[in-house]
N, C-alpha and C positions, 0 to 999 in steps of 0.2 A: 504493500500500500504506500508507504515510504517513497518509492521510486517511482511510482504514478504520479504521485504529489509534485516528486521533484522535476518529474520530467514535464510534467502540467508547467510549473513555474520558470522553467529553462528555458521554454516552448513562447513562454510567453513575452520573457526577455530579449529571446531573440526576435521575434513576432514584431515585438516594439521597434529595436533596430533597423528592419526591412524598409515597416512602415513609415518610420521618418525619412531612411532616405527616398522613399519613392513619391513623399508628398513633399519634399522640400521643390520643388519646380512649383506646384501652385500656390506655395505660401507669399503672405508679399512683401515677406525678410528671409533673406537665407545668409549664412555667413559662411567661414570657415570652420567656425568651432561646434556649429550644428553639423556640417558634414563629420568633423572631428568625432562629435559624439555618436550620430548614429553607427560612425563606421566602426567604431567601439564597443557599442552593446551588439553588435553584430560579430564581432570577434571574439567578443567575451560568451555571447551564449553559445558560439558553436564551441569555444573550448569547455566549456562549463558542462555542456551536456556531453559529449567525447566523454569527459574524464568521471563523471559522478553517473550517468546512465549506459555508457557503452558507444561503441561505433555504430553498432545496430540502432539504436535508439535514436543517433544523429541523422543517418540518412532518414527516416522518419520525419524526423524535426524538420529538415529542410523546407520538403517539400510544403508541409504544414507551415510554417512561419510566411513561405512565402504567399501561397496562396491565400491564406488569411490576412494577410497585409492589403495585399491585391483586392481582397474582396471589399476591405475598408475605403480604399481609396477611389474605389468604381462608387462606393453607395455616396461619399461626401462630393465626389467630383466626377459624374457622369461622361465616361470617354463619348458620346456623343453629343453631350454639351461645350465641353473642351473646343472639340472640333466646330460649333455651329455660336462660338462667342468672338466677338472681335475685342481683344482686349483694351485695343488703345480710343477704344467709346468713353470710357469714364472710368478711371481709377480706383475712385470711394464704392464700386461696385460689389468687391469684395467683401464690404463689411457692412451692405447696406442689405435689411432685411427684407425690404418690398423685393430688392431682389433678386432674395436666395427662395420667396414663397411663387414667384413668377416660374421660377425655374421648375421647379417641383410641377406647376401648373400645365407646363407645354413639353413633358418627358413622358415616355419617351420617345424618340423620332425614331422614325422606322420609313421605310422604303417600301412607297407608292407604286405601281405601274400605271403606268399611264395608259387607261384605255381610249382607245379612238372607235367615237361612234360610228355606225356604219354610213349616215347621210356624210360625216366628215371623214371617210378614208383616201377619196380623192384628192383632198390637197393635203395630205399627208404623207411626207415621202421621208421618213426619221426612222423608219420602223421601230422594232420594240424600245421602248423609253421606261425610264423610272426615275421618281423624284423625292427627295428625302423629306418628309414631313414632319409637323413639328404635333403632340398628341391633341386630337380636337381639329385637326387642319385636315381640308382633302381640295384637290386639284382636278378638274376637269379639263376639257377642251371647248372653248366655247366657238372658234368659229378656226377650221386653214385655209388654207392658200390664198392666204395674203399677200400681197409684195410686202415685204418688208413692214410691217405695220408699227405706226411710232406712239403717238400721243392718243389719249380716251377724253371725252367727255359723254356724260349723261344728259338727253333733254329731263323735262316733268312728264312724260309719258315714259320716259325707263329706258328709251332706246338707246344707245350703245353708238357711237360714231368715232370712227377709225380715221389718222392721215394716214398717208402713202406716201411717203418724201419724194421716193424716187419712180413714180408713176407721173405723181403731181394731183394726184386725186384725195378726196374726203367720201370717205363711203359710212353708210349705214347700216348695221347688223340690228337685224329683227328676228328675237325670236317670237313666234307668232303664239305658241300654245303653251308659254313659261316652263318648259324641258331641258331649259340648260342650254339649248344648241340653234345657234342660227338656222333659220329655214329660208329668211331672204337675205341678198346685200343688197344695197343703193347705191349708185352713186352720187351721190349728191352734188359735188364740184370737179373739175377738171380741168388741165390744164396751167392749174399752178407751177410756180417756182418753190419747189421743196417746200410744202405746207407740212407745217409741224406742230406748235402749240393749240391746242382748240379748248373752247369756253363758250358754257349758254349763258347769256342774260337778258330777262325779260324774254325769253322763246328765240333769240337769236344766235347763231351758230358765229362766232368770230375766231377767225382761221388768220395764225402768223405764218406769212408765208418767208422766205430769203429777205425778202425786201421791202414787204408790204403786210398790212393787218386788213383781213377783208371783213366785212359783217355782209351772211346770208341768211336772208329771209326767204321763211317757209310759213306763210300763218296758217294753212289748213294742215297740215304736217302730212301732206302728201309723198315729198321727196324729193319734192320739184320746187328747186329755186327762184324765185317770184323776181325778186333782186338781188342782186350782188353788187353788195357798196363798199369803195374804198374809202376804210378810214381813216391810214395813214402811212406813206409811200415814200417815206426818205428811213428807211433804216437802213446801216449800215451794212454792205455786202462782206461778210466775213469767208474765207476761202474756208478753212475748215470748222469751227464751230460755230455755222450757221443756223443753225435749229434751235427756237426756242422755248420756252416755257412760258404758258398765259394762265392766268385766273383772276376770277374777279373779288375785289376784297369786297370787306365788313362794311365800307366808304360808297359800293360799288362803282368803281373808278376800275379799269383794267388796268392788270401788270403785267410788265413784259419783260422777259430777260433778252437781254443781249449779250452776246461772248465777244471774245477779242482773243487774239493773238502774241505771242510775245515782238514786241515792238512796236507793238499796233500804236494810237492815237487817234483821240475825236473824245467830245464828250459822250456819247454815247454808248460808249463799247464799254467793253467789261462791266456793266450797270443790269440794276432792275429798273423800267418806265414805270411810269405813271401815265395813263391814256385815257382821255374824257373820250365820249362820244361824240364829240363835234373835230378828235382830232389834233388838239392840242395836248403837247405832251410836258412832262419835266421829268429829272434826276429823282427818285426814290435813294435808292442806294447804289453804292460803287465799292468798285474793287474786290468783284466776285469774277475772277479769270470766267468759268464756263458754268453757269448755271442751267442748269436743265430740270429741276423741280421746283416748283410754286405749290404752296397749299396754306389755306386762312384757319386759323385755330379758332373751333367753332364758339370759343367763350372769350378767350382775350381779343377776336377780331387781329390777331399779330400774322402778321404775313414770315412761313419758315421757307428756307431756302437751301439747298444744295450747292455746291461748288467744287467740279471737278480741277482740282490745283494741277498747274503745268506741271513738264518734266522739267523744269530746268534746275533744277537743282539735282535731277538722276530721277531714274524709272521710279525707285524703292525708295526715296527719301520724303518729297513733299507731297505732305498729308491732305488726302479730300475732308470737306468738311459740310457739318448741318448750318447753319444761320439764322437764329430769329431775326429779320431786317426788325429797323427802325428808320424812321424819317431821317433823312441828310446823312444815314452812318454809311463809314468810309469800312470797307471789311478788308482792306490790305492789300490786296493784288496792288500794282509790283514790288510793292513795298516790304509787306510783311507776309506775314501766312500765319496760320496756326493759331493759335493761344499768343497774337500778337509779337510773335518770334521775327527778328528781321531777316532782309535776305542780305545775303553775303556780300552783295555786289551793289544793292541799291538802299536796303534799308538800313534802321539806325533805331536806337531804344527811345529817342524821342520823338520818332515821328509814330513809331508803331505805338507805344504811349494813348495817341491820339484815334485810334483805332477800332472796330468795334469784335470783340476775339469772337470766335465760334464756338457756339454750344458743344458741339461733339468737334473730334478728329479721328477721323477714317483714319486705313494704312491706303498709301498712295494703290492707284489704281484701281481704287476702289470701285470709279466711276459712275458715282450717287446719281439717279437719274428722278424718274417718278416720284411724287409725296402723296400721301393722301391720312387724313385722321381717320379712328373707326369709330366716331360715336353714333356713326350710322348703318354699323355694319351689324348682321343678327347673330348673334354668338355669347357666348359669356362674356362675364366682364373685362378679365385679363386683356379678350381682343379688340373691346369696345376702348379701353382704354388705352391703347397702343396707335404712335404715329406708324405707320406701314414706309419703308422705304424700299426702293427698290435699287440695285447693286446691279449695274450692269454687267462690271470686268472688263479688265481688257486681257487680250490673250499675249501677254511677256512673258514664256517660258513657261516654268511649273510655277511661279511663285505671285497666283493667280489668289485675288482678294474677295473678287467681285461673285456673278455668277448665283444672286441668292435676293430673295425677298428676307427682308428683317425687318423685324417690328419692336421699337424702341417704347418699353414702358414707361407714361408719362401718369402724373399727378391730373387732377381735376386742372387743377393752376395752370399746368405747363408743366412744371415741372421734372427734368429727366430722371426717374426713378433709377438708374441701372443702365450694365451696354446693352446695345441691340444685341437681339436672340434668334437666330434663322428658323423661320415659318416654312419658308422653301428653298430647297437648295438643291447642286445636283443637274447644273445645266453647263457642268465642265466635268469629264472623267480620265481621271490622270492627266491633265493639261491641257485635252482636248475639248474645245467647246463645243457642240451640239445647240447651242441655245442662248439666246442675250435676252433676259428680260430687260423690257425698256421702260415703261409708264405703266402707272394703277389709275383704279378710281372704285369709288362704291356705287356699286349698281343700286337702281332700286329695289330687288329682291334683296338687297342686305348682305351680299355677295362681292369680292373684289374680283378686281377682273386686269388682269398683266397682260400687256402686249409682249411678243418677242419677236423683234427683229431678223434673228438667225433662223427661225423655223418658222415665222409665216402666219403666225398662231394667235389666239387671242384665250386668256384661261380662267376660268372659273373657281374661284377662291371662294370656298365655304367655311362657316368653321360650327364647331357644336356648342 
């Protein structure tokens, strides 16, 4: 009995030693003298048990200590949470409880197939797919073969309308008998210059196109465009980040991002607008290099914002980032980046000083795209209470960020609870992309709905 006891106790000291070292990585101190120690009691029990229970008894031990280590560190730190956290979202997240009880809420992900209806097999050419889901989350197909399909908006009848950058078209997805899945398309406009942002207000469809903001009117909601008005035709032609992001605020006054280039110059560029209906526009905010997400916080009326950060600091150095704008704030392009960090070459601690820092910071290439809140979405609270973003990626090698819908737990307030936590992911395998989610929005079934550029698609986001 003696030697059960002791080998119990031996068992357990080594047990301990394992276990520190294998959770010393997600702790958010590690030293040398904790490596010193765990590598210690790891020493120590395997002499300990050797010499007071036998060599028999140690191969025993091993196996035991370590698996039981193993099994402690899976239940405190979910190997597929690990993988679906970005850690450099917020720091204080480790010790913050709203969001060690969020984690618990959306575990554990598991792997989806993705079935393809049989109306939509034809423009489906990916064959078998599967996407990593987060518990409470399921993915559909809601509409293929698309070209390329970029930005969403919703009318007040529900329906779903798609740009097409590089068609030049605005189409329509109607599902006719609420199943989930397109039965018609429209086209609604044609012939644009890469239309990309879309926004209703007051029943009116206003499309950013490369160079111009159109407003089309449909008052019987036919599908057929009655008029097509320009409402403002000097934006800056940008070669590569041409595509923007609209939505109407709390003021309803439309916003508009515009991107820039390194080098660029004009007041306009690298900014969010401000755009009345008659046309006239001004400066909201600047110094957001490439914004591609707009969305209004449905209680503080605060406009958030995305910002994919240039390479010029290297692929894997400068961080994308979230934005609450505010009126006249300066957010850093070219000056600063980050948590108002200067740049090497242009900025300075006094100019960034004056700057307004970002809520969150991505890892570079992240390529933050789509925003949407869910206090409209039908699900438990967790999802209702979560900003939805969506992660494009870019394809640089393996070391690949993007690629995933995450949903960043927020307070009633605003509030950032916690990092974002991936709802979807799963649309890169080993390197290879398959997949770019590009824009969300909430349907009126209470459903999110993800465009994806790479495959054509438009997807059905439910949750329980």
């Amino acid at each position: 009995m003696k030697i059960i006891i002791r080998f119990v106790l031996l068992t357990l000291l080594l047990s301990t030693g394992v276990f520190i070292t294998m959770a010393i990585p997600f702790l958010s101190f590690s030293n040398s003298l904790l490596w010193f120690f765990s590598t210690f009691m790891i020493g120590a029990g395997l002499a300990l048990v050797a010499k007071h229970c036998g060599r028999g008894a140690l191969l025993l031990a091993i196996p035991i200590s370590v698996l039981s280590a193993n099994a402690l560190v899976v239940h405190i730190w979910p190997p597929l949470v690990r993988n679906s956290v970005l850690r450099a979202f917020n720091e204080v997240a480790k010790r913050d409880d709203d969001y060690r009880q969020l984690r618990k809420q959306v575990l554990p992900i598991t792997l989806q197939s993705l079935e393809v209806p049989a109306p939509l097999q034809q423009g489906w050419n990916h064959g078998e797919r599967a996407l990593e889901v987060a518990h409470g989350v399921s993915v559909s197909l809601f509409a293929t073969g698309l070209n390329q399909p970029y930005a969403l908006a919703v009318n007040d009848r529900g329906v779903l309308f798609v740009s097409l950058p590089k068609i030049g078209q605005v189409v329509a997805l109607v599902d006719k008998d609420g199943d989930g899945i397109t039965e018609e398309t429209h086209v609604i406009a044609s012939g644009f210059d890469r239309p990309s942002g879309l926004a209703f207000k007051d029943g009116i469809l206003y499309v950013a196109t490369a160079s111009c903001v159109f407003a089309l009117h449909d008052s019987d909601g036919d599908f057929e465009v009655e008029r097509q008005q320009v409402i403002y035709d000097q934006l800056p032609v940008v070669k590569h980040h041409w595509a923007h992001a609209l939505v109407v605020g709390a003021d309803q006054q439309l916003y508009l991002s515009v991107g820039a280039e390194i080098g660029d110059e004009g007041w306009q560029r690298a900014s969010v607008l401000s755009l009345t209906d008659s046309g006239s526009v001004a400066l909201y905010a600047t110094g957001l290099y490439d914004c591609q997400g707009l969305a209004v916080h449905p209680k503080s009326g605060s406009i958030w914002a995305t910002d994919d950060g240039p390479e010029s600091l290297g692929f894997y150095v400068h961080p994308d980032e979230l934005n609450v704008l505010v009126a006249d704030g300066d957010y850093g392009w070219p000056f600063c980046y980050g948590n108002r960090l200067p740049d090497v070459e242009l900025g300075s601690p006094e100019i960034c000083r004056s700057t307004q820092p970002s809520i969150l910071q991505l890892p570079a290439n992240s390529s933050p795209r789509g925003l949407a809140f869910g206090d409209q979405t039908r699900g438990s609270s967790p999802y209702q209470s979560m900003l939805y973003m969506v992660l494009q990626g870019a394809n640089y090698g393996k070391r690949q960020q993007g690629f995933r819908l995450m949903g960043v737990p927020l307070s009633v307030e605003g509030r950032i609870l916690g990092w974002g936590v991936d709802l979807v992911s799963g649309w890169s395998v080993d390197g290879e992309p398959w997949g770019e989610p590009t824009d969300c929005v909430v349907g009126a079934d209470g459903a999110l709905y993800v465009t994806d550029q790479r495959a054509g698609c438009v997807y059905r986001i439910s949750f329980e």
